[in-house]
N, CA, C and O atoms as a GROMACS GRO file, in nm:
protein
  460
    1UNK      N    1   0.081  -0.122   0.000
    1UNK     CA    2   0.000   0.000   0.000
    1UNK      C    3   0.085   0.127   0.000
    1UNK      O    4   0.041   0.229  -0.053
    2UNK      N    5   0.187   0.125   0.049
    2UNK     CA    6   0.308   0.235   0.032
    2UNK      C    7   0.333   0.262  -0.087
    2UNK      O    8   0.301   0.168  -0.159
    3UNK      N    9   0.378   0.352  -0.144
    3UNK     CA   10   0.459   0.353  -0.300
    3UNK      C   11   0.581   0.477  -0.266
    3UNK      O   12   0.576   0.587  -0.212
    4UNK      N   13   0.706   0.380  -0.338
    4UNK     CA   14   0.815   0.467  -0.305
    4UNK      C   15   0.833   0.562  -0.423
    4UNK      O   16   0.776   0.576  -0.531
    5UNK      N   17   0.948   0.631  -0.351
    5UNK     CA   18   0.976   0.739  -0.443
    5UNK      C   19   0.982   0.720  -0.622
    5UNK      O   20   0.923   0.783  -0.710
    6UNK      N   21   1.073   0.616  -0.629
    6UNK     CA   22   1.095   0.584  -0.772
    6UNK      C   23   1.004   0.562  -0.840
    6UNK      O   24   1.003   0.608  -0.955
    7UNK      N   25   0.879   0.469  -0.784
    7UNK     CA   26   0.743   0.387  -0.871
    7UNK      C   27   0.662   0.527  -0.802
    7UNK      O   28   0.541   0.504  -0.807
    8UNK      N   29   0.683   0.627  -0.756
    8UNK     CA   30   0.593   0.711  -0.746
    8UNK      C   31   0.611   0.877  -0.891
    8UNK      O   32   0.531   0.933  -0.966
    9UNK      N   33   0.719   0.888  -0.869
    9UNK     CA   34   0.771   0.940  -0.960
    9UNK      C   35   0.721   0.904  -1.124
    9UNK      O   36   0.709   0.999  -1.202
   10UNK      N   37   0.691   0.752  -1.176
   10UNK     CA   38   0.728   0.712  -1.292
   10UNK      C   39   0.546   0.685  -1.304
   10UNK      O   40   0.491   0.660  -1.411
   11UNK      N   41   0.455   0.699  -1.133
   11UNK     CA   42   0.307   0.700  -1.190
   11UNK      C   43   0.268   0.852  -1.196
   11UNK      O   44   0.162   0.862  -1.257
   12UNK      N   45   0.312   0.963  -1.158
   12UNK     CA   46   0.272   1.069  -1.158
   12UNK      C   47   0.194   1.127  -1.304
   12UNK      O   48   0.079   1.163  -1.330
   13UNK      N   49   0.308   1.116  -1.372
   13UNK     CA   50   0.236   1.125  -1.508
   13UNK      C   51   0.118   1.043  -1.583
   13UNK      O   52   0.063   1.085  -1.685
   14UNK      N   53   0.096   0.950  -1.536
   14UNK     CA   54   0.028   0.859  -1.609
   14UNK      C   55  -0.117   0.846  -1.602
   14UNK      O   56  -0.161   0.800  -1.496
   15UNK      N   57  -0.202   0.878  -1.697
   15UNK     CA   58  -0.341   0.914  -1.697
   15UNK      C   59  -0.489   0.850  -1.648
   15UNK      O   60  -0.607   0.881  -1.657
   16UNK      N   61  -0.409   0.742  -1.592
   16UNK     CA   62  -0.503   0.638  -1.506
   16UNK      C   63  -0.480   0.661  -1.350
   16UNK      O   64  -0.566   0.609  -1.279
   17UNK      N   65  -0.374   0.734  -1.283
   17UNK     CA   66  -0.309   0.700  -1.163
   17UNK      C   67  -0.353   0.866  -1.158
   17UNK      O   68  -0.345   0.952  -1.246
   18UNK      N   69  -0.403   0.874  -1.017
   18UNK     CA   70  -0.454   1.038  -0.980
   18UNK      C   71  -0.364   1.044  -0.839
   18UNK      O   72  -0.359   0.950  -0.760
   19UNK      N   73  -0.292   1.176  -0.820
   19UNK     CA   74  -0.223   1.229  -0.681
   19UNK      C   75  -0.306   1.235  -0.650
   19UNK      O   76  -0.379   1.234  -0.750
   20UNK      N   77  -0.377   1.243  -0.542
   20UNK     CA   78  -0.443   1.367  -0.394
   20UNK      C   79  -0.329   1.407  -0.296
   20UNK      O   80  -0.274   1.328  -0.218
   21UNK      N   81  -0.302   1.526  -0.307
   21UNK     CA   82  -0.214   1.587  -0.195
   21UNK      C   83  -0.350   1.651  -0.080
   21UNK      O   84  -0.443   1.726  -0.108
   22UNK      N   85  -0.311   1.582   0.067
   22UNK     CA   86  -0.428   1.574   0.156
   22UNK      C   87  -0.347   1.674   0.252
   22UNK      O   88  -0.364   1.641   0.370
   23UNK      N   89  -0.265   1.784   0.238
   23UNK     CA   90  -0.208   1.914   0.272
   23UNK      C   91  -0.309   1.961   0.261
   23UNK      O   92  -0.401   1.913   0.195
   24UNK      N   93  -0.315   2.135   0.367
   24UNK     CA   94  -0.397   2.230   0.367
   24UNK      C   95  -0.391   2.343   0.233
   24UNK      O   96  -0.277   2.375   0.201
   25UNK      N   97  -0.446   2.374   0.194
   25UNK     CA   98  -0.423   2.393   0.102
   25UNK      C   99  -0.305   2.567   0.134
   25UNK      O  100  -0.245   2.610   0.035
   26UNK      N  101  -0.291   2.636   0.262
   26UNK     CA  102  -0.172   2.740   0.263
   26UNK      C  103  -0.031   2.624   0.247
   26UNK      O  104   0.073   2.654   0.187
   27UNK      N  105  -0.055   2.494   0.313
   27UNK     CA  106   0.058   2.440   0.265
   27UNK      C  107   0.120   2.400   0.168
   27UNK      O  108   0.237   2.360   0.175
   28UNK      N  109   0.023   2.404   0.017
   28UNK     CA  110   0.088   2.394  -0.078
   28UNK      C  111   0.097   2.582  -0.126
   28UNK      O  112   0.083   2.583  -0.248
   29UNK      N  113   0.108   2.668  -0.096
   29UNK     CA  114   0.151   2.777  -0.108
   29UNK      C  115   0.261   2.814  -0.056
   29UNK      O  116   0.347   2.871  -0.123
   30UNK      N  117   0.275   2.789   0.072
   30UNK     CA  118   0.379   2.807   0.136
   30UNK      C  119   0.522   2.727   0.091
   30UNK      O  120   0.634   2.772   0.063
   31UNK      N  121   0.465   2.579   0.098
   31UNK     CA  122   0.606   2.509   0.092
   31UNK      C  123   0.640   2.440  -0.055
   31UNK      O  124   0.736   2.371  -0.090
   32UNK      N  125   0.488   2.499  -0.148
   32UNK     CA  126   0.482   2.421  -0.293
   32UNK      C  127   0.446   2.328  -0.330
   32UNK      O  128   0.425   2.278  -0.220
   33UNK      N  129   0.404   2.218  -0.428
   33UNK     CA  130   0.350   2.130  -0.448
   33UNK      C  131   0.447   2.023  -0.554
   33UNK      O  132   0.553   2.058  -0.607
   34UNK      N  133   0.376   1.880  -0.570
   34UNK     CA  134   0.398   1.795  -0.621
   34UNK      C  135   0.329   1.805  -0.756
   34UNK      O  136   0.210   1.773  -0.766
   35UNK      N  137   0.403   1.849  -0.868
   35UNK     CA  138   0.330   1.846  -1.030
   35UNK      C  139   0.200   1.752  -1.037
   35UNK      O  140   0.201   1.639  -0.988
   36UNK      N  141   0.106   1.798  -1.093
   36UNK     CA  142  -0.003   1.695  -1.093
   36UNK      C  143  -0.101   1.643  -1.026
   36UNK      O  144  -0.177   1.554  -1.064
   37UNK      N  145  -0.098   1.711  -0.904
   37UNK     CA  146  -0.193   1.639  -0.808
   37UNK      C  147  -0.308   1.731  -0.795
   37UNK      O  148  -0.325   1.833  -0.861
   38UNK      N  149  -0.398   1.674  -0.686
   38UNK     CA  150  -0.528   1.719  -0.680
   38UNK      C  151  -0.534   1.723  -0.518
   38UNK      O  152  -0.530   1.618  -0.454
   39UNK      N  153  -0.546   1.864  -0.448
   39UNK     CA  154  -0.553   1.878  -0.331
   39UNK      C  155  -0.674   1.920  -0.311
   39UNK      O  156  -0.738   2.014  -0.357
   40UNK      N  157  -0.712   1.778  -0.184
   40UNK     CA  158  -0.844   1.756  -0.089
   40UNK      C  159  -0.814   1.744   0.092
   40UNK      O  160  -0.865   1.649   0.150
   41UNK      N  161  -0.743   1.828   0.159
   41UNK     CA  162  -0.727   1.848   0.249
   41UNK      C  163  -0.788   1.689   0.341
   41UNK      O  164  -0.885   1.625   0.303
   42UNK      N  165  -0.721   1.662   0.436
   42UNK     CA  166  -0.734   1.518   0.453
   42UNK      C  167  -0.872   1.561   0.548
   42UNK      O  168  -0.944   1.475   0.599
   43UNK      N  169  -0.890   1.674   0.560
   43UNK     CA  170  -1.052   1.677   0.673
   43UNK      C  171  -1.161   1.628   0.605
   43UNK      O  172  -1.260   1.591   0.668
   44UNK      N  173  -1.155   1.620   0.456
   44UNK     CA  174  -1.285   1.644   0.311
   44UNK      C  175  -1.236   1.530   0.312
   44UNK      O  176  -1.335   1.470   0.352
   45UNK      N  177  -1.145   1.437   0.298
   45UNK     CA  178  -1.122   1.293   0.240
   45UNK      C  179  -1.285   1.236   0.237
   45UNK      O  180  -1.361   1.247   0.141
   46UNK      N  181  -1.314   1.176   0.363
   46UNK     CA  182  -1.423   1.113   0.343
   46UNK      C  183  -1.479   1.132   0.275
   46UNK      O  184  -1.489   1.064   0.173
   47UNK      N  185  -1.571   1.280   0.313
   47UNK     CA  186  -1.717   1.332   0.281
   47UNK      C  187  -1.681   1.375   0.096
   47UNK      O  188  -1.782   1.398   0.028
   48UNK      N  189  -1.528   1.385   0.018
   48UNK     CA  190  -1.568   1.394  -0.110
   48UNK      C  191  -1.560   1.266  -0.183
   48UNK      O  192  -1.610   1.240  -0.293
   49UNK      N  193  -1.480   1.179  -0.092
   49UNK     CA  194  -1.521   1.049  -0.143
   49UNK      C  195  -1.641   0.960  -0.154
   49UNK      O  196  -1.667   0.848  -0.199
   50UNK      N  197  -1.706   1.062  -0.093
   50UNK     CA  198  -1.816   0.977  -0.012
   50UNK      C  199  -1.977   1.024  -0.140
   50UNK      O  200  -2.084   0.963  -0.146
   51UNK      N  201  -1.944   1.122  -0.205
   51UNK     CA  202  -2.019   1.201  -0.331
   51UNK      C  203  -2.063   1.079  -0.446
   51UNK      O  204  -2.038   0.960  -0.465
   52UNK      N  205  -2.130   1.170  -0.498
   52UNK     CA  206  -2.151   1.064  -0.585
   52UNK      C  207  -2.075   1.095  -0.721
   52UNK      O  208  -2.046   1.208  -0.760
   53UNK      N  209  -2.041   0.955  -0.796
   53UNK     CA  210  -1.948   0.969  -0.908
   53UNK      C  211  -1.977   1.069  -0.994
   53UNK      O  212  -1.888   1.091  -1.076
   54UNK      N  213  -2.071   1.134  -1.000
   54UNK     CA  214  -2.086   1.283  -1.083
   54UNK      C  215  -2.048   1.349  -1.030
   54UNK      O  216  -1.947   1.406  -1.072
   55UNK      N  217  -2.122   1.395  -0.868
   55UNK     CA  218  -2.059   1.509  -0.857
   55UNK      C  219  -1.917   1.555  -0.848
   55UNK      O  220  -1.865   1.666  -0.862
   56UNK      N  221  -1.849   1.383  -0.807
   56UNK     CA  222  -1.686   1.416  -0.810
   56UNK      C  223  -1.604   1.416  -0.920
   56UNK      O  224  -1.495   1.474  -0.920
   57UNK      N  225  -1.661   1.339  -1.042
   57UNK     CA  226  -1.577   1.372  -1.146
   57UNK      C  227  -1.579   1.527  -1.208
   57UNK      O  228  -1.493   1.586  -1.273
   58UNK      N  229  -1.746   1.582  -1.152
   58UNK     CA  230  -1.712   1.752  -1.219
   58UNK      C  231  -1.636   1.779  -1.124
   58UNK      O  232  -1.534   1.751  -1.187
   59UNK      N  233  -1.589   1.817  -1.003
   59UNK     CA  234  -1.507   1.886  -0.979
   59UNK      C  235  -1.349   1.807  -0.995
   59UNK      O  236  -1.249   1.853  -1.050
   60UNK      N  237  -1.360   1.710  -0.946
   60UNK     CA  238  -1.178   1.647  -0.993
   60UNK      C  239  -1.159   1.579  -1.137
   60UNK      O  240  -1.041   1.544  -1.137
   61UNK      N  241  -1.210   1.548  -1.244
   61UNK     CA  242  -1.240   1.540  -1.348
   61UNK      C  243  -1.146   1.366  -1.366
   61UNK      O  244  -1.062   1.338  -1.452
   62UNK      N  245  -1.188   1.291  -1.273
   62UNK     CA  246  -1.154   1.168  -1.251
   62UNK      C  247  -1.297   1.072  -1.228
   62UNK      O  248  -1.378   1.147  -1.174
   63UNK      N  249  -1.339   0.983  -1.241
   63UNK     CA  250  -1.419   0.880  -1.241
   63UNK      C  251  -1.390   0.755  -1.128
   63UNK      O  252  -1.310   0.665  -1.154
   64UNK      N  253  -1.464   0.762  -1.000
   64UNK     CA  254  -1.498   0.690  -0.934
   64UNK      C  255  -1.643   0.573  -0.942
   64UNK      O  256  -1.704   0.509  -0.855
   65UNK      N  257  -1.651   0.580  -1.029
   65UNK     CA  258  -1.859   0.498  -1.026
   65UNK      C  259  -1.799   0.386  -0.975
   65UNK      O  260  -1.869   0.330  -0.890
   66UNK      N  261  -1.645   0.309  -1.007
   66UNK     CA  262  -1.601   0.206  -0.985
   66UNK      C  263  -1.504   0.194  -0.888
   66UNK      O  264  -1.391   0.156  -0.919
   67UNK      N  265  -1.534   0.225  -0.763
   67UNK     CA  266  -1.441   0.251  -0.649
   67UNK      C  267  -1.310   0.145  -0.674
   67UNK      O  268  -1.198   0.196  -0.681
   68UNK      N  269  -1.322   0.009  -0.687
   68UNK     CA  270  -1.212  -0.104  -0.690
   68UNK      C  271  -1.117  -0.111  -0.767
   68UNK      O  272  -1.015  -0.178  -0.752
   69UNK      N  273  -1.156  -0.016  -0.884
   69UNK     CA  274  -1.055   0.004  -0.977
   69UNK      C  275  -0.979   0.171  -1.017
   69UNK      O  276  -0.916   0.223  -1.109
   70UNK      N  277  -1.025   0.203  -0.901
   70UNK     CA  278  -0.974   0.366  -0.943
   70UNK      C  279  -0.804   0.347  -0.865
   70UNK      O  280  -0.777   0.289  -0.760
   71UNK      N  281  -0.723   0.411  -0.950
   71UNK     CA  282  -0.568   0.432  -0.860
   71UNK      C  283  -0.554   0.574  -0.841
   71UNK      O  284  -0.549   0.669  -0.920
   72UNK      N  285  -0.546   0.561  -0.680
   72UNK     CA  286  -0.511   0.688  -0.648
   72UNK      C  287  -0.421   0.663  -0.524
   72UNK      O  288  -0.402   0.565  -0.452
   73UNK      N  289  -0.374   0.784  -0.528
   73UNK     CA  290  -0.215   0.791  -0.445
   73UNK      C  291  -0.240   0.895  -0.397
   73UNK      O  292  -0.273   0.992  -0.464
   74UNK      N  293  -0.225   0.894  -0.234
   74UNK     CA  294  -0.236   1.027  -0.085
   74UNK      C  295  -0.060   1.052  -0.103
   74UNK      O  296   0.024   0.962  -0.107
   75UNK      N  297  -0.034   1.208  -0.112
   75UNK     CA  298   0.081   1.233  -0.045
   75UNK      C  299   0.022   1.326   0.020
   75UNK      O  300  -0.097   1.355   0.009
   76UNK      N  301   0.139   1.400   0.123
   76UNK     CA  302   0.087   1.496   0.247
   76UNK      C  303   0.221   1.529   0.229
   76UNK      O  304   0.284   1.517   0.124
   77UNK      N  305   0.297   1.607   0.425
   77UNK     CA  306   0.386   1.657   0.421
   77UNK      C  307   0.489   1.534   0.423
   77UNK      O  308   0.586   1.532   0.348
   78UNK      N  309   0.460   1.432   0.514
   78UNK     CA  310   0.600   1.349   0.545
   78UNK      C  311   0.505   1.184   0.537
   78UNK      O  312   0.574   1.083   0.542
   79UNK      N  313   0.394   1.171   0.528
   79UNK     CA  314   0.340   1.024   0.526
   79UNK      C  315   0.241   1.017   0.653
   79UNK      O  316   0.174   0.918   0.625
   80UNK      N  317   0.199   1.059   0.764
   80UNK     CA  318   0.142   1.066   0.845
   80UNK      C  319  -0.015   1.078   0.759
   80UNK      O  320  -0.069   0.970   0.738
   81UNK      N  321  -0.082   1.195   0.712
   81UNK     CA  322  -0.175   1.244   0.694
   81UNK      C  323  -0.207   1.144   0.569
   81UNK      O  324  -0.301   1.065   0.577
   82UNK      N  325  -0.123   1.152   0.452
   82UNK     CA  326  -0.167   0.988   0.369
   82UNK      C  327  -0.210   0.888   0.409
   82UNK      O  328  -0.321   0.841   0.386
   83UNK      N  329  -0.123   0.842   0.477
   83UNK     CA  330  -0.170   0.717   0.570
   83UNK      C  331  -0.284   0.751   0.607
   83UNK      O  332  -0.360   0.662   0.568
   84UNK      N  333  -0.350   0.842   0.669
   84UNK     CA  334  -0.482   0.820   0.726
   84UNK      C  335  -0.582   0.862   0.624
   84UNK      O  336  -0.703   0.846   0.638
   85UNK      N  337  -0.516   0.924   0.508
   85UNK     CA  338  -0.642   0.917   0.398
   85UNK      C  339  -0.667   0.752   0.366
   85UNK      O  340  -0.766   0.679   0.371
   86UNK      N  341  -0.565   0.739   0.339
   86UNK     CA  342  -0.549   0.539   0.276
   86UNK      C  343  -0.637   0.473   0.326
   86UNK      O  344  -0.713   0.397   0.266
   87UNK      N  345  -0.637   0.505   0.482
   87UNK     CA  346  -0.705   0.397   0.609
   87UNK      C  347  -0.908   0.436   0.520
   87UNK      O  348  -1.000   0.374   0.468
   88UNK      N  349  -0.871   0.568   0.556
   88UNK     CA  350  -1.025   0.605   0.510
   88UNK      C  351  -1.116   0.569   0.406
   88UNK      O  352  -1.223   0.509   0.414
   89UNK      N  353  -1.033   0.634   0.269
   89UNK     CA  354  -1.078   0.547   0.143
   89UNK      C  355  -1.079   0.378   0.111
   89UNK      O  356  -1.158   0.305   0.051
   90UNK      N  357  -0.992   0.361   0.160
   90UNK     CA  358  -0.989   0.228   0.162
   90UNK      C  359  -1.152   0.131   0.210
   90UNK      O  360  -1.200   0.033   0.154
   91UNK      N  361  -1.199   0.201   0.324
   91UNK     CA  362  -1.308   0.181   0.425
   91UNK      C  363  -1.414   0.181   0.316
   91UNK      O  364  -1.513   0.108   0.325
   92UNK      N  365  -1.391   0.278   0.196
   92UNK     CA  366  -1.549   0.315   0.149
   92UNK      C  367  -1.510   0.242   0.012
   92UNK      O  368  -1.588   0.269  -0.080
   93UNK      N  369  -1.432   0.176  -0.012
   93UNK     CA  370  -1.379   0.048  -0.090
   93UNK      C  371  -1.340   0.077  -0.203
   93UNK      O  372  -1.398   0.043  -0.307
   94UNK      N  373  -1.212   0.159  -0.194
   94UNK     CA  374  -1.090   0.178  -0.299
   94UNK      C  375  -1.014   0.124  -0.243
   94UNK      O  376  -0.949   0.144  -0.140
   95UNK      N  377  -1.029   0.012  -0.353
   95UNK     CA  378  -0.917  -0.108  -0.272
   95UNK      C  379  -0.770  -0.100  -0.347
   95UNK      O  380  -0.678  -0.170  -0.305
   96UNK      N  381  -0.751   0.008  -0.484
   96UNK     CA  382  -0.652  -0.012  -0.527
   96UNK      C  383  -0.544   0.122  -0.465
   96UNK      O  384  -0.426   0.127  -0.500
   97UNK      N  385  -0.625   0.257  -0.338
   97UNK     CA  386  -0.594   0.320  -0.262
   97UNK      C  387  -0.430   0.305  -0.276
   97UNK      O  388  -0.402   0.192  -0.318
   98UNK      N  389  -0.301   0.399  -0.251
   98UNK     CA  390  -0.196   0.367  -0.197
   98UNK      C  391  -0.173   0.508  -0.127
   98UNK      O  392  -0.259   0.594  -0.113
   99UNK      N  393  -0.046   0.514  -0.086
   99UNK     CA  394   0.033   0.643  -0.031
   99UNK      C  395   0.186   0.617  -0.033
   99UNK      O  396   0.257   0.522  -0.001
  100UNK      N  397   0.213   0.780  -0.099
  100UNK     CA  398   0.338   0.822  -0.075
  100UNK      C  399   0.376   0.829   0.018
  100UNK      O  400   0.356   0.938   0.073
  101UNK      N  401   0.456   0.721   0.100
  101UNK     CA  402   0.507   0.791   0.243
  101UNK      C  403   0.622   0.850   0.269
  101UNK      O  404   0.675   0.870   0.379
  102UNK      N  405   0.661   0.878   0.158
  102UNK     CA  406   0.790   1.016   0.161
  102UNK      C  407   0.705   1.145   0.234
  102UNK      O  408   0.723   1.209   0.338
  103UNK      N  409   0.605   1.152   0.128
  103UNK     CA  410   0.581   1.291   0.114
  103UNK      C  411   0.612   1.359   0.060
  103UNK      O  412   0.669   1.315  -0.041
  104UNK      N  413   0.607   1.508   0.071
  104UNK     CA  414   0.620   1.643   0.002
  104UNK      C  415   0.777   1.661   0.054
  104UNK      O  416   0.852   1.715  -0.029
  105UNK      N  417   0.825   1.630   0.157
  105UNK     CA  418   0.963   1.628   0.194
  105UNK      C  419   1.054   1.545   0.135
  105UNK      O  420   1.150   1.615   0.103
  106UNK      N  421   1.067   1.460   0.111
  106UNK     CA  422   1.143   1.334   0.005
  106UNK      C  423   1.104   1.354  -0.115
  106UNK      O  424   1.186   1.327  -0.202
  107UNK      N  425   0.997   1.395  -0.149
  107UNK     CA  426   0.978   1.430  -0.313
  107UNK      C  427   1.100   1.579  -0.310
  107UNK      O  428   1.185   1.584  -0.399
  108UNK      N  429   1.094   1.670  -0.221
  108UNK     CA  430   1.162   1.797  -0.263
  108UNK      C  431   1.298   1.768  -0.253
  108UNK      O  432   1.375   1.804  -0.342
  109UNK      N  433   1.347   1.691  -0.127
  109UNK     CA  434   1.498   1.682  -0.124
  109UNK      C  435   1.555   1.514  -0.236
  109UNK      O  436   1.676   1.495  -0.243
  110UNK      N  437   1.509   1.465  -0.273
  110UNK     CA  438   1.551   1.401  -0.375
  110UNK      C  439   1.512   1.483  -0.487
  110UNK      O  440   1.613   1.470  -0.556
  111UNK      N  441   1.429   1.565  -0.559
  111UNK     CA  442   1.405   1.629  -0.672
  111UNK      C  443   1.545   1.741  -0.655
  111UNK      O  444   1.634   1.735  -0.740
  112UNK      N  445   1.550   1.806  -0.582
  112UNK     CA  446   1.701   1.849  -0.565
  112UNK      C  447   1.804   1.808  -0.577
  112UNK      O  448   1.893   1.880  -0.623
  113UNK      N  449   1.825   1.702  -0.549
  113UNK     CA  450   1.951   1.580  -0.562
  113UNK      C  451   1.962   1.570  -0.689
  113UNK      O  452   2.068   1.624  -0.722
  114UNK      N  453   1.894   1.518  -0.796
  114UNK     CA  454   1.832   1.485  -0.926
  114UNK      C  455   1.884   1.610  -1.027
  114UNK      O  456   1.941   1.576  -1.131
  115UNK      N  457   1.868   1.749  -0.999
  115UNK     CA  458   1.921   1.858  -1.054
  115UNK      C  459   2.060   1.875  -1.048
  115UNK      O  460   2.112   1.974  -1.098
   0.00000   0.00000   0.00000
């Protein structure tokens, strides 16, 4: 259920696999974000998972009708707050759910390294 840096990196791009960064959203202002993702503050996890597949694909423009087969990936700041999106979605049966447990911190200081 973890996904590391490398196999996280190489799904980012890929048009089946959706980020949720579950940061507040001053924290992706403040400290910046991960290319690509879709920030739902981990307080909303449930209750926008919890919508129905219309109303969530208009606003995140992703398709849930099929909870078991959707891939999506929680990062946060360091893996704490993922993890407890994971636990959550998982509950309302996205079973293919994972998390970054780097985080927004191991994504920045290895993306630095990399340059």
């Amino acid at each position: 259920r973890v996904v590391e840096f490398t196999e996280f990196k190489q799904l980012l791009n890929k048009d089946n696999v959706h980020v949720i960064d579950v940061r507040e959203p001053e924290e992706l202002v403040e400290d910046g974000a991960i290319p690509n993702t879709i920030n739902i503050p981990l307080g909303e996890v449930e209750a926008v998972f919890s919508k129905s597949p219309t109303e969530f694909e208009e606003r995140y423009q992703f398709d849930i009708s099929h909870p078991d087969s959707v891939n999506v990936i929680f990062s946060c700041r360091s893996g704490c707050r993922s993890e407890e999106a994971l636990e959550t979605v998982l509950k309302l049966g996205f079973k293919k759910a994972r998390h970054f447990g780097g985080g927004f911190l191991e994504w920045e200081e290895r993306m630095a390294n990399e340059s």
